[in-house]
DRENVO-629679 format. One record per residue (C-alpha): residue number from 1; chain; x, y, z. Coordinates in Angstrom, 2 decimals. Example, Ala and Ser with C-alpha at 12.3 -4.5 7.8 and 13.67 -1.06 7.14 Angstrom:
2
  seq  mol       c1       c2       c3
    1    A    12.30    -4.50     7.80
    2    A    13.67    -1.06     7.14
This chain:
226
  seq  mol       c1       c2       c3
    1    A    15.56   -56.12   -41.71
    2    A    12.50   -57.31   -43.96
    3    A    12.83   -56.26   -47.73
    4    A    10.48   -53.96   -48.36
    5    A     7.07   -54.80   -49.62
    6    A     5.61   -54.26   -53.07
    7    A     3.37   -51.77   -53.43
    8    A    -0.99   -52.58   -53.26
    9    A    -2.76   -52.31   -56.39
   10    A    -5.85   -53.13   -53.17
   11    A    -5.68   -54.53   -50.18
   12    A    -8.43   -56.83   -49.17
   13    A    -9.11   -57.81   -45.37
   14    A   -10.23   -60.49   -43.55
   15    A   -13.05   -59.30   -40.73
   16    A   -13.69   -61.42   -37.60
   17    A   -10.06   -61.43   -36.00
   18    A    -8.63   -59.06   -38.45
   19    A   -10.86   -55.78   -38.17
   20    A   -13.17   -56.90   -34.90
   21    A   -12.39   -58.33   -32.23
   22    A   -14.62   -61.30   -32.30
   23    A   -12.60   -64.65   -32.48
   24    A   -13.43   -65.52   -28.44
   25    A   -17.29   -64.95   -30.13
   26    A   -16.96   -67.42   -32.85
   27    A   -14.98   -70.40   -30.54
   28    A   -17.78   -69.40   -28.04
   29    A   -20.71   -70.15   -31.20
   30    A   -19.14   -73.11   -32.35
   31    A   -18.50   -75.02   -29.03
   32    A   -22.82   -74.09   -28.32
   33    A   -23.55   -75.68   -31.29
   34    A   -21.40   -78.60   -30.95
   35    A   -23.00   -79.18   -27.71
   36    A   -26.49   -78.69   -29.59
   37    A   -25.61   -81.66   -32.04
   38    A   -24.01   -83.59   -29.60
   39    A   -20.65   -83.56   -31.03
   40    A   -17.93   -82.92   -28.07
   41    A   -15.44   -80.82   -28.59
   42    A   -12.35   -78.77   -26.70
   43    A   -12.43   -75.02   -27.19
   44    A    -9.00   -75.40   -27.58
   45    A    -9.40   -77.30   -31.03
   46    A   -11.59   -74.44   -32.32
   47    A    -9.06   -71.85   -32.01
   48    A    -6.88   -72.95   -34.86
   49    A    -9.75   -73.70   -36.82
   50    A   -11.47   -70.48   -36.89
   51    A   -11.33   -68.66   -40.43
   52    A   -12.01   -71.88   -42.75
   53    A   -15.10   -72.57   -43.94
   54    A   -17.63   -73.21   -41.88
   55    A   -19.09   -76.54   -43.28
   56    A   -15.77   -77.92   -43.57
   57    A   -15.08   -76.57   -39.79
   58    A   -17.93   -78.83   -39.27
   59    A   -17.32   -81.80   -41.30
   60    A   -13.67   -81.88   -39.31
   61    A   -14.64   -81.14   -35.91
   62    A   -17.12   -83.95   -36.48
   63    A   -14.52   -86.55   -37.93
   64    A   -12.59   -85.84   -34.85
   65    A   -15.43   -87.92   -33.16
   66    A   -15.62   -90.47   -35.59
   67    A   -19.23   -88.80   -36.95
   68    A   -18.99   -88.28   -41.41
   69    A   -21.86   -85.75   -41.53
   70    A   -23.13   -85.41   -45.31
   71    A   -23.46   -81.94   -47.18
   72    A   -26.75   -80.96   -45.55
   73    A   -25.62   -81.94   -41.98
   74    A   -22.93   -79.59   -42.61
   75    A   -24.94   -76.76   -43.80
   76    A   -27.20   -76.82   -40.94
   77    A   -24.82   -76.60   -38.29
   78    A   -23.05   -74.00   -40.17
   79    A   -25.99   -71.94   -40.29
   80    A   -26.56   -72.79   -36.55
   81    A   -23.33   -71.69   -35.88
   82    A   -24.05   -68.27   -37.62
   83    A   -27.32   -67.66   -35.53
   84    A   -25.97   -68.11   -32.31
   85    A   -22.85   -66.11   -33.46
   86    A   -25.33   -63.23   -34.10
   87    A   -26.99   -63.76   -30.81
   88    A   -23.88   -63.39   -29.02
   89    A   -21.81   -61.04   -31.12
   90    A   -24.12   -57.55   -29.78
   91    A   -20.98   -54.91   -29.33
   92    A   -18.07   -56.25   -31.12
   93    A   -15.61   -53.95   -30.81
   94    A   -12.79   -53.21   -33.96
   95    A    -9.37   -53.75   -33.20
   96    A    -6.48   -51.57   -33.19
   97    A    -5.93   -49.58   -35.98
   98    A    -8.12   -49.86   -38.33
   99    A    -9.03   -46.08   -38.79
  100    A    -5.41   -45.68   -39.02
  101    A    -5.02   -48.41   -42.24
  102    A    -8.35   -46.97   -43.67
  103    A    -7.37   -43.89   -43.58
  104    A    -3.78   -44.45   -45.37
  105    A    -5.45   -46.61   -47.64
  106    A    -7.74   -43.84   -49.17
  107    A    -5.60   -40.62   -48.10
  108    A    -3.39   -42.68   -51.58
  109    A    -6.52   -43.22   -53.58
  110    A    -5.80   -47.84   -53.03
  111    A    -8.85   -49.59   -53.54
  112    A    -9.79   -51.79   -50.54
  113    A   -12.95   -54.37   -49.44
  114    A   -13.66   -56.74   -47.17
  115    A   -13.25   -60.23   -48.10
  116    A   -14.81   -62.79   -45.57
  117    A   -15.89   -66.39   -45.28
  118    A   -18.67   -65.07   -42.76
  119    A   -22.72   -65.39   -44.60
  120    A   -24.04   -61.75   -45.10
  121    A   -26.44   -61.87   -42.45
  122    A   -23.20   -62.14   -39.76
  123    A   -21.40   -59.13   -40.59
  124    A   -23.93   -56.13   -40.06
  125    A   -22.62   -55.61   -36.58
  126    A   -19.00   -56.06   -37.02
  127    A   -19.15   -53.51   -40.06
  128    A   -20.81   -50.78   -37.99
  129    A   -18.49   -50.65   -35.19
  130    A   -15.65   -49.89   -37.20
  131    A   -17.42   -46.44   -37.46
  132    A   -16.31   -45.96   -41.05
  133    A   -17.83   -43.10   -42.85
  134    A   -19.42   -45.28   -46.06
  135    A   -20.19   -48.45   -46.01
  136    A   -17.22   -50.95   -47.60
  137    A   -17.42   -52.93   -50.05
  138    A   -17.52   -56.61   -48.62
  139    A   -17.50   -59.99   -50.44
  140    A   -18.86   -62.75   -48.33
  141    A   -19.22   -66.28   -47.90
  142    A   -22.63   -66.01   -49.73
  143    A   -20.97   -64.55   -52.95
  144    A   -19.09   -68.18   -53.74
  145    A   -19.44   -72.00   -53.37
  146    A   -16.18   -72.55   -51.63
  147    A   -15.02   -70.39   -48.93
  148    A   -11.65   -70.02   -47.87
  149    A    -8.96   -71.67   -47.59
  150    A    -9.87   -71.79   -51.32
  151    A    -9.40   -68.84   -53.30
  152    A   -12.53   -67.99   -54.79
  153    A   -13.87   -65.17   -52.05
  154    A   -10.37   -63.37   -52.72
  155    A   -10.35   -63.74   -56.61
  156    A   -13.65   -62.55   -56.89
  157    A   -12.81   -59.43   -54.35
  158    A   -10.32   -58.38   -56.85
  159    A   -12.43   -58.71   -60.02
  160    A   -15.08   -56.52   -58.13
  161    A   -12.02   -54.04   -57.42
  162    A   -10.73   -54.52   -61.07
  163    A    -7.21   -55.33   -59.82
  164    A    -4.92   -58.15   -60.46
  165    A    -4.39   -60.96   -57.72
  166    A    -1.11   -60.61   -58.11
  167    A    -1.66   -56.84   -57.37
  168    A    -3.56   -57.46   -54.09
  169    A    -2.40   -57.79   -50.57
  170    A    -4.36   -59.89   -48.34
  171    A    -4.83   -59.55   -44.30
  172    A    -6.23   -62.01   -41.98
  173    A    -5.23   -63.47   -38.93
  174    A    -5.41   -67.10   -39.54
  175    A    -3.49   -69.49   -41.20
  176    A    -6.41   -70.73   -43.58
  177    A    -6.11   -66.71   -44.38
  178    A    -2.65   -67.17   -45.20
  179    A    -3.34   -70.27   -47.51
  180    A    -6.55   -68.39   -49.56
  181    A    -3.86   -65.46   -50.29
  182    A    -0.93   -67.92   -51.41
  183    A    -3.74   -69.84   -53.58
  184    A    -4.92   -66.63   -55.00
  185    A    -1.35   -64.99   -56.21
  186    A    -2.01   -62.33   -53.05
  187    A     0.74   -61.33   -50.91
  188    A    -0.11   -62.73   -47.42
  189    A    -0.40   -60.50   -44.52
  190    A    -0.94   -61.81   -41.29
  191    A    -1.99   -59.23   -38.05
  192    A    -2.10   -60.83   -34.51
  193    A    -3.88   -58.72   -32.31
  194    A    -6.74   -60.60   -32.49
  195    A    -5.50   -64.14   -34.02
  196    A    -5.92   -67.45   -32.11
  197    A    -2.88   -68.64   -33.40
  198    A     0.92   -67.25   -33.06
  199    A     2.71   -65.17   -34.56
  200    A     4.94   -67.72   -35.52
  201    A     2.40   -70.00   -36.77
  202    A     1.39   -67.73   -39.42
  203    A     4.82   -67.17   -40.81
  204    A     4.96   -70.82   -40.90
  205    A     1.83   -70.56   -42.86
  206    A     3.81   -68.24   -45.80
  207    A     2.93   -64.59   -44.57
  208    A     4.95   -62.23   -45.91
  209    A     4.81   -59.67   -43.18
  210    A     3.05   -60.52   -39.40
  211    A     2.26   -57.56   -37.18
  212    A     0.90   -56.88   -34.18
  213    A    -1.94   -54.49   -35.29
  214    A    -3.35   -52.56   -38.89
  215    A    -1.64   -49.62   -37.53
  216    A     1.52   -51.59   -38.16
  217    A     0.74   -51.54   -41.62
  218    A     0.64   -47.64   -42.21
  219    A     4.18   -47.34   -42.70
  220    A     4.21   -50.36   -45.51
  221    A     1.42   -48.24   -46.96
  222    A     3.07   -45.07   -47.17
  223    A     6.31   -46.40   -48.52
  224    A     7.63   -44.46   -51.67
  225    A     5.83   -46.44   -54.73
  226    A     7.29   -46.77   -57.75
């Protein structure tokens, strides 16, 4: 049995893999615009991949073939990328249980936002089919010049929620999500129901807790606080 968890001051959340189900969406964007730029690449290499930084997704995918693309180069397939994720991502649908950890969340008054590596124009769609009644707050990719696995998205989330880092829990479903929270003093929570990696991978990554779905989370949440 797992010793009990301390209390959130907030919890922040990663979005693609973590609230909506769009992972197969993003490995599906990236391998089109590989293919565009003419840099090969296995679906199966994506997988692992998806959650860091998008240039840097690039700039390794790219060294893979022996191609060193330069800052711009980068930026453009990243942005690519993000176009022909929007294109394809038209009905993402959330995952389980996230009405059920938004719900405990505010039903104890804990502050809670979005925190994702994804540009502001991706995340329209994925926000409105959680069917939340207000919009979140969400800090993006946009907001900071290094996305994760650096910490600067999640530090900022919490200055924006006026809570400590070392107040905050983090949830994502990758193991770059895993490394951002560590960096930033969060406590890591990883969720698999919509992960490309294993359960086991992400406790080798440092997370605190790994669970199959939000909903798992509720009872964490509505521990006795001190």
């Amino acid at each position: 049995m797992t010793a009990p968890l301390p209390p959130p001051g907030a919890v922040l959340f990663d979005l693609d893999g973590t609230l909506v189900d769009t992972v197969g969406i993003r490995i599906e964007a990236w391998a089109r615009v590989f293919g565009e730029f003419g840099i090969p690449v296995e679906r199966e290499r994506l997988g692992p991949l998806i959650g860091v930084d998008g240039r840097r997704l690039a700039r390794e995918v790219a060294a893979l073939n022996g191609v060193a693309l330069d800052a711009r180069q980068a930026e453009a397939i990243d942005r690519r990328c993000g176009e022909i994720f929007g294109e394809l991502n038209a009905e993402p649908r959330p995952l389980p249980g996230v009405g059920e950890a938004v719900r405990a969340l505010e039903a104890r008054a804990i502050a809670w936002a979005i925190a994702t590596s994804s540009r502001r124009e991706q995340v329209g769609p994925s926000v409105r089919a959680l069917g939340l009644g207000r919009e979140p707050r969400i800090v993006d990719g946009s907001h900071v010049e290094h996305a994760k696995p650096e910490p600067d998205l999640l530090l900022l989330a919490a200055r924006e929620l006026g809570v400590e880092p070392a107040r905050c829990w983090y949830v994502g479903d990758s193991t770059w999500d895993v490394a951002a929270a560590i960096a930033a003093g969060m406590l890591p929570i990883a969720v698999t129901a919509g992960a490309a990696v294993s359960a086991e991978a992400l406790a080798g990554a440092g997370a605190a807790l790994v669970v199959a779905t939000l909903g798992d989370l509720v009872a964490e949440l509505q521990a006795p606080r001190a």
